[in-house]
C-alpha positions as CSV (number, residue, x, y, z in Angstrom):
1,X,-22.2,85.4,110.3
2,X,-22.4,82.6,113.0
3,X,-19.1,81.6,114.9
4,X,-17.9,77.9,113.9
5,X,-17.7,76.3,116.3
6,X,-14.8,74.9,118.0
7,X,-15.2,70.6,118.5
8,X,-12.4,68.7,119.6
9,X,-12.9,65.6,116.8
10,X,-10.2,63.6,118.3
11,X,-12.5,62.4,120.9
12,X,-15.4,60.9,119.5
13,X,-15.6,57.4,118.7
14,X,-15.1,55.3,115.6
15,X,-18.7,55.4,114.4
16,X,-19.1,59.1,114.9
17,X,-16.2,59.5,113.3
18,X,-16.8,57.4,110.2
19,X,-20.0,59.4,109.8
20,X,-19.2,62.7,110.9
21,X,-15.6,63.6,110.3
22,X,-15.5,64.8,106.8
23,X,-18.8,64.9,106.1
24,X,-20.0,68.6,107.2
25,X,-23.0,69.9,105.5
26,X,-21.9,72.1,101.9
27,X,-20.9,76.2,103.6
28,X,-22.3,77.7,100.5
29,X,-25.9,76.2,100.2
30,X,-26.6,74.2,103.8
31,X,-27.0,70.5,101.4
32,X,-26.3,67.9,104.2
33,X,-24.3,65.7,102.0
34,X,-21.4,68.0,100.8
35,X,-21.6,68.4,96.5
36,X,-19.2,66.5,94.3
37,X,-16.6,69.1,93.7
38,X,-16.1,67.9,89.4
39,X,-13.2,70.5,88.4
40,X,-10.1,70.2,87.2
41,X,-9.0,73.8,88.0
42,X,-9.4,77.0,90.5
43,X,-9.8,80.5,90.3
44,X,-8.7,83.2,92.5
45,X,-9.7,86.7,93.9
46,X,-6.5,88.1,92.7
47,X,-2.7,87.3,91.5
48,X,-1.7,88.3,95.6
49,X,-4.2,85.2,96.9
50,X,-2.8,82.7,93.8
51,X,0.5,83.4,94.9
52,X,-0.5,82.7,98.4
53,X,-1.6,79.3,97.8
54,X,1.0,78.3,95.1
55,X,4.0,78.9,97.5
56,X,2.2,77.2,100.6
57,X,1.4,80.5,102.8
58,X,-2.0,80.3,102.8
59,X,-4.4,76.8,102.1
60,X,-5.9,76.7,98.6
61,X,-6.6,74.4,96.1
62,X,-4.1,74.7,92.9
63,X,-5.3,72.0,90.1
64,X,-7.2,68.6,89.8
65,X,-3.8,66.5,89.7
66,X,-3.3,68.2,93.2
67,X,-6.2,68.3,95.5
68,X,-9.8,68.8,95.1
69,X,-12.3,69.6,98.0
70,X,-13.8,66.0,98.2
71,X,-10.3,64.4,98.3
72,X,-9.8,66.5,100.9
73,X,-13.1,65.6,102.7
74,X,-12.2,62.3,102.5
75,X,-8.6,62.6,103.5
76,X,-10.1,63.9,106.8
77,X,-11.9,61.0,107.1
78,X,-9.4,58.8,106.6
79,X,-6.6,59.9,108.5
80,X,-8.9,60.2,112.1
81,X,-10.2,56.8,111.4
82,X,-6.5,55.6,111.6
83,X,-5.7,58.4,114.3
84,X,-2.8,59.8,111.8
85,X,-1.7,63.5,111.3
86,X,-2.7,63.4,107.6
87,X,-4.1,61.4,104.3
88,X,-3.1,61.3,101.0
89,X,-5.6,59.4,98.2
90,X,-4.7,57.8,95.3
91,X,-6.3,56.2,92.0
92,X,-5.3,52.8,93.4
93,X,-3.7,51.1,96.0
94,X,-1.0,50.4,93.9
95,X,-0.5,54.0,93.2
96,X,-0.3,54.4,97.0
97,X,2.3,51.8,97.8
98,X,3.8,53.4,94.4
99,X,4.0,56.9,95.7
100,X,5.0,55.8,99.0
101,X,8.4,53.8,97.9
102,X,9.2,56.6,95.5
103,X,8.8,59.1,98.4
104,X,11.4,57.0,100.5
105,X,13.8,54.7,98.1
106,X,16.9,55.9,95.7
107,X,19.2,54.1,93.7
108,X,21.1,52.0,95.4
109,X,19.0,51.3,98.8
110,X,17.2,48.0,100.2
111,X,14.1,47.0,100.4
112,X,12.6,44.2,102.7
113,X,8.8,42.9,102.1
114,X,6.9,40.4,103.5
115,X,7.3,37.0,101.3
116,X,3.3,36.5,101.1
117,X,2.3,39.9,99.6
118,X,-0.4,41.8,97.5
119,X,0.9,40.4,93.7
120,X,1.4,44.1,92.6
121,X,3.4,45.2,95.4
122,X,6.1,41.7,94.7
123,X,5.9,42.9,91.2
124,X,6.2,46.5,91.8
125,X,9.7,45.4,93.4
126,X,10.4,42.8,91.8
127,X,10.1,44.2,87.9
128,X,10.1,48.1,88.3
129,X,11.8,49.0,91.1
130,X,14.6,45.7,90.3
131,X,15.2,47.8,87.0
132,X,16.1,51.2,88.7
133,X,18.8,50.0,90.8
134,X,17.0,49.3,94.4
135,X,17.4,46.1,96.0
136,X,15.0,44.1,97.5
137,X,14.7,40.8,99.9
138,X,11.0,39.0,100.5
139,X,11.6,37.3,103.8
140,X,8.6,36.0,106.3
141,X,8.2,38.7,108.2
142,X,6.3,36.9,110.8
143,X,9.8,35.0,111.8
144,X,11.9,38.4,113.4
145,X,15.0,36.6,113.1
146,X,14.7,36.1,109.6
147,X,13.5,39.4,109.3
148,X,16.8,40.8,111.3
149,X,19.1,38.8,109.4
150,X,17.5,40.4,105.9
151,X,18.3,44.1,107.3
152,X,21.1,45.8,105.7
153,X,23.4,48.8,105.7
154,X,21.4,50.8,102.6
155,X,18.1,49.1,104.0
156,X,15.6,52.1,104.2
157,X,12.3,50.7,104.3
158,X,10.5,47.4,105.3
159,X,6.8,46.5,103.8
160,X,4.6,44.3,106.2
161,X,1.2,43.2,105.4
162,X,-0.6,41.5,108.4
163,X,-2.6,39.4,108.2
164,X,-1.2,38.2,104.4
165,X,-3.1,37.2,101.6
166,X,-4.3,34.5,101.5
167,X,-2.2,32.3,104.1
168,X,-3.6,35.0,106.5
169,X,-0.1,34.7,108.5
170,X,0.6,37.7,111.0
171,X,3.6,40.2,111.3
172,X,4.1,41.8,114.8
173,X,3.8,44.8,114.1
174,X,5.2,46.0,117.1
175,X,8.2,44.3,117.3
176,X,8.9,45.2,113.4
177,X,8.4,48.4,114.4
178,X,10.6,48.6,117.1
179,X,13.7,47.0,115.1
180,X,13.0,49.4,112.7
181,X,13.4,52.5,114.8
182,X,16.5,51.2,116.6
183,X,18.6,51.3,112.7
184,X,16.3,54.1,111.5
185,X,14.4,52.3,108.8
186,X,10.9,53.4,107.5
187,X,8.3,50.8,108.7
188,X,4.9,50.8,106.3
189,X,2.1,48.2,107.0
190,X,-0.7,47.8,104.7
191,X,-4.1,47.7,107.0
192,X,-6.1,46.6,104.0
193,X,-7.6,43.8,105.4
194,X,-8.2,44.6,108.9
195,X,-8.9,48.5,108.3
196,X,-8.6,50.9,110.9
197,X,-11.3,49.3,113.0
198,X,-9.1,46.0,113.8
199,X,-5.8,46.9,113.7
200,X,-4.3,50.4,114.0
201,X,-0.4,49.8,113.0
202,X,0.4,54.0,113.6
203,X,-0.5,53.1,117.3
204,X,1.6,50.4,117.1
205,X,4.8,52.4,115.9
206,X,4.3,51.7,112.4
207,X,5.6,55.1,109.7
208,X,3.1,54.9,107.7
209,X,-0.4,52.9,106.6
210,X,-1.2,52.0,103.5
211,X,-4.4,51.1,102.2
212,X,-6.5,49.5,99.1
213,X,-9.6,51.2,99.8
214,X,-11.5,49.3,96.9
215,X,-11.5,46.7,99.3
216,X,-13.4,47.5,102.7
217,X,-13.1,50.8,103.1
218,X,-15.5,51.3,99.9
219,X,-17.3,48.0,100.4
220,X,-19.4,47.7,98.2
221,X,-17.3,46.8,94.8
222,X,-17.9,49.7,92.8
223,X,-14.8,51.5,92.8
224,X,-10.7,51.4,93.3
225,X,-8.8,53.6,95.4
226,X,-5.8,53.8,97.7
227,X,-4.8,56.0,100.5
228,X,-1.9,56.6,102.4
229,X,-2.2,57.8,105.8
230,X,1.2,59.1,108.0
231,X,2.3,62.3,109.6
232,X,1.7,65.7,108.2
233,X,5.5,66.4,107.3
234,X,5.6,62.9,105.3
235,X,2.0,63.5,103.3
236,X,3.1,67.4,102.5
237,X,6.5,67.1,101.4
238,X,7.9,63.5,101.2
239,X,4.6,62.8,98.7
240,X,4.6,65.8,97.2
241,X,7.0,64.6,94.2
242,X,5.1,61.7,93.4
243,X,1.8,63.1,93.9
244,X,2.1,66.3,91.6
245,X,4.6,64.3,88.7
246,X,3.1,61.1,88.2
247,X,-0.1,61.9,88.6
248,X,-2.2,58.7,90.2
249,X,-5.0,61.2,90.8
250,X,-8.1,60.1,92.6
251,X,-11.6,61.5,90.7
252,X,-14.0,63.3,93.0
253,X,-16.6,60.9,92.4
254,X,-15.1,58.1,93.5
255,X,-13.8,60.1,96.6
256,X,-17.5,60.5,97.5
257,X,-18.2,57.0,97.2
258,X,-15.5,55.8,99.7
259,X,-16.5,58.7,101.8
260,X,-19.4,57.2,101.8
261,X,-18.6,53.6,102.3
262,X,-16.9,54.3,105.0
263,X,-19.6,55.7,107.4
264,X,-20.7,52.3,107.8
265,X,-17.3,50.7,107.9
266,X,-17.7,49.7,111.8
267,X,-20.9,48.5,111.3
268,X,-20.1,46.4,108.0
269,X,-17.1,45.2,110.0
270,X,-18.6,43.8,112.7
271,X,-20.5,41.6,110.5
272,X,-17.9,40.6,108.5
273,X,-16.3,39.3,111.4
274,X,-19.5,37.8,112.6
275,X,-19.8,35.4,109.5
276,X,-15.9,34.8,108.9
277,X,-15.6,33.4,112.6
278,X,-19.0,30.8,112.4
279,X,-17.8,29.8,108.8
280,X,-14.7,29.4,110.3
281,X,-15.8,27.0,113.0
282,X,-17.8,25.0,110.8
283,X,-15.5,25.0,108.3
284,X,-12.9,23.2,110.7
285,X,-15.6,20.7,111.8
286,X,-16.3,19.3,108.1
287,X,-14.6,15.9,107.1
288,X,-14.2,17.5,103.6
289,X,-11.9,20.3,105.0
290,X,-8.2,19.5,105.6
291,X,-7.3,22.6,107.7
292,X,-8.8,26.0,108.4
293,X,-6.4,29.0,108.3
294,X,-8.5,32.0,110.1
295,X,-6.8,34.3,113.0
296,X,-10.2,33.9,115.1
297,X,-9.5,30.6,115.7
298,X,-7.9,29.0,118.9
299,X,-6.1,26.7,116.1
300,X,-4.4,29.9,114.3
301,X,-0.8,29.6,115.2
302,X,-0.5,32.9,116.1
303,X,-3.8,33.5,117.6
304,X,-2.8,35.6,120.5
305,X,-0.9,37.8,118.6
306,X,-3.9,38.4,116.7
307,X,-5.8,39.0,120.1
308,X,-2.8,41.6,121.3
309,X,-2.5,43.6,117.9
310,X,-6.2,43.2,116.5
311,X,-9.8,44.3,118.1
312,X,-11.2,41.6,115.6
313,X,-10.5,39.3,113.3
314,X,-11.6,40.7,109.9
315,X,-13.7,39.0,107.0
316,X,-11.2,36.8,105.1
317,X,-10.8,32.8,105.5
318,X,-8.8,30.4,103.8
319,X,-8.4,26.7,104.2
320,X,-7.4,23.3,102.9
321,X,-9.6,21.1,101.0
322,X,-8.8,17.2,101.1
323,X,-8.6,15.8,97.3
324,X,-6.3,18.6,96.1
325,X,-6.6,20.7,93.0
326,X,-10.0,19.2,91.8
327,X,-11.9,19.5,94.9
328,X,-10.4,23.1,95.1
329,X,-12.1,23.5,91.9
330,X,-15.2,21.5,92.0
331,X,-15.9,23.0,95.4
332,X,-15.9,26.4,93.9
333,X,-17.9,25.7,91.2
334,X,-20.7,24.2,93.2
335,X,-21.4,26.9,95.2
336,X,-25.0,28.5,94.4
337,X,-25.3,32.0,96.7
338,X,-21.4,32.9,97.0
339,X,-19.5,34.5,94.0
340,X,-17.1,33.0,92.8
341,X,-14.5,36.3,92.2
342,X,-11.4,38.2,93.1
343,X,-10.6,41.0,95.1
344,X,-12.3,41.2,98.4
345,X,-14.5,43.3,101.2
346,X,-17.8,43.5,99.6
347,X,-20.8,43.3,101.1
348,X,-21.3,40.1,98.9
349,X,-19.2,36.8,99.9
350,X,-16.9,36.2,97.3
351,X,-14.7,32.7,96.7
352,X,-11.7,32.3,94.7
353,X,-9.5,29.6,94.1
354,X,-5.7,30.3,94.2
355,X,-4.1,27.8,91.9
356,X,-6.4,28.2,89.7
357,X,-6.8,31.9,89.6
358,X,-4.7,34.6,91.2
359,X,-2.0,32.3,91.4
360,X,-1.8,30.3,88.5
361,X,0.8,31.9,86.5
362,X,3.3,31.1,89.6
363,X,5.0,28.0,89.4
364,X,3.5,25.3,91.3
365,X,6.7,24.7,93.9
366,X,6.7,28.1,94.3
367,X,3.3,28.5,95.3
368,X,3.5,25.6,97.7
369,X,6.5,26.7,99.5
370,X,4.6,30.1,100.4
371,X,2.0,28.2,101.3
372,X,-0.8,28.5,98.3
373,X,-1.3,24.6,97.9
374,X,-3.3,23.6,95.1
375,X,-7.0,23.1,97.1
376,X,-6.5,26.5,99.0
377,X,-10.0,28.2,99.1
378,X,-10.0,32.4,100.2
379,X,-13.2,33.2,101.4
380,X,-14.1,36.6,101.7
381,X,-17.3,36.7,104.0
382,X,-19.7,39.0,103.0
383,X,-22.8,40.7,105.4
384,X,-25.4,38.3,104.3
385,X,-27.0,36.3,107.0
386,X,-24.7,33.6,108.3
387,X,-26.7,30.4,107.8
388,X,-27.7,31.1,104.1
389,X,-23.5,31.4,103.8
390,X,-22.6,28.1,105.6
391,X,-25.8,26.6,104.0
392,X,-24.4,27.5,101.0
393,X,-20.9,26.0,101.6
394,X,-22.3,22.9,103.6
395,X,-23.8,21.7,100.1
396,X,-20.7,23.0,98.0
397,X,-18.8,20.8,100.4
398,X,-20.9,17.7,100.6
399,X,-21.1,17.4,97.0
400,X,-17.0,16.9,96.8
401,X,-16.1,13.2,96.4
402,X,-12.9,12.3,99.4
């Protein structure tokens, strides 16, 4: 038998990475692309090995709800991309962030999350963890004073998402970070919407990194999936709990489809960014468009942050329409090439309109006073070729009456 050998992983780069790490050729018949392993149990040589790998002393695989050798593949994958110890996947992003404030939060401790958040992480505070006896403050984030003034003495853990959704405001991560670890509080960012490629919040003393990986890290539309990326002691044992009782198991073939999404993450990326920044600028040079929220642009408030914490700029653009909730509408509905849908990080450029859509159930002064007026577009720019997009939303635009 040949000698494996020995590579040092670590330093390739993000490209040879996103294909390579993870992704070695199946041991037992030499198939390049690793097989789908579809099991929901193990067997062993004998009762000696089972015990083995039941009490931790030597690595096995125990049962579906567990592990499975293409969670693990992708796990691999995951974690160098973000330059963490370890991964942990999930059914969900949800079940992630889930998992994540189970593994760190009792009864009776704090929570502090960024005001302009994911709608299923405010209500996963706000109406299941509210009921179980841990507090919880939204606060902008982005305003460390605020943030400071929010912290209290059973305050364990502090939720960031940067850049939000959709007002696309940023968190500094570093600074958070470094409040946290002066009163010992857990610091987890979701990266959704920069991914590891733009922003890596572990290098920028975050705890832990969640992510939705239906959104880029998958790409392509066609599945859900979360991860949770952090060191080896937190994914092994803090996890563990929530992992093994509740059960927000990832299948095996959707592992292999985010595995395989992400080996062209960089490259899909890139051209996200490509398209979101000349929308962007064209956007703010229309008469139709009141303002133009995009961290790209020399206009962004908090553009040099963006610059400092961020290698790009990511896919996502929102912005202001002039003639309010009807020309937030009609403008939607005139578009011809971009879908009009939620969610976000396909390959396909996808629209949505807030007040009418993800939004809607929120009272209206509550939505404007976190900053989702009633003609706010989110644009989630696809890889298609950038003139057939603005063409696209040039005529969507002209056709609005202001």
């Amino acid at each position: 038998m040949t000698e494996e050998k020995q590579i040092d992983k670590s330093k390739w780069g993000f490209y040879t990475k996103s294909v390579h790490v993870g992704s070695e050729p199946c041991p037992a018949t030499g198939a390049l692309v690793a097989p789908i392993y579809q099991t929901s149990t193990y067997t062993y040589e004998n009762t000696t090995e089972a015990g083995q790998i039941f009490s931790g002393e030597k690595f096995g695989y125990l049962y579906g709800r567990d592990h499975s050798p293409t969670e693990y593949q992708l796990e691999e994958k995951i974690a160098a991309l973000e330059g963490g110890e370890a991964c942990k996947t999930f059914a969900s992003g949800m079940a992630a962030i889930s998992a994540v404030a189970l593994a760190i939060l009792n009864q009776g401790d704090h929570v502090i999350c960024s005001d302009v958040v994911y709608g299923g992480t405010y209500g996963l505070f706000e109406k299941i963890f509210n009921k179980y006896g841990v507090e919880h403050t939204f606060v902008d984030t982005s305003d460390l004073e605020k943030l400071e003034a929010a912290i209290k003495n059973n305050t364990k853990m502090i939720h960031i998402e940067t850049p939000a959704n959709p007002t696309l405001r940023l968190t500094d991560i570093k600074k958070v970070s470094e409040i946290c670890k002066s009163k010992g509080i857990k610091l987890v960012v979701d990266n959704t919407f920069m991914t590891p490629y733009f922003q890596r919040p572990l290098d920028l003393g975050a705890d832990i990194v969640v992510h939705s990986c239906t959104k880029y890290m998958g790409g392509h539309g066609d599945l859900i999936a979360g991860a949770v990326i952090a060191d080896e002691d937190f994914i092994k044992n803090g996890l563990h709990e929530p992992v093994t009782k509740i059960g927000g198991l990832i299948s095996p073939f959707t592992c292999f489809l985010v595995k395989r999404g992400l080996q062209t993450l960089g490259l899909r990326m890139n051209q996200h960014n490509k398209n979101a920044l000349e929308i962007a600028k064209f956007l703010e040079s229309h008469p139709a468009v009141e303002k133009t929220i995009y961290p790209g642009l020399k206009s962004h408030p908090q553009h040099e942050l963006a610059k400092q914490q961020m290698t790009g700029f990511g896919g996502l653009i929102s912005c202001e329409l002039k003639g309010g909730l009807k020309n937030g509408q009609a403008f939607c509905d005139n578009l011809e090439l971009i879908s009009l849908a939620v969610s976000l990080g396909d390959v396909g450029t996808l629209v949505q309109h807030p007040a009418s859509m993800t939004h809607k159930s929120l009272p209206r002064e509550e939505r404007i006073s976190s900053g989702i007026t009633d003609s706010l577009i989110r644009i989630s720019c696809g890889v298609e070729d950038t003139k057939d997009l603005i063409d696209d939303i040039k005529q969507a635009l002209d056709k609005l009456e202001i």
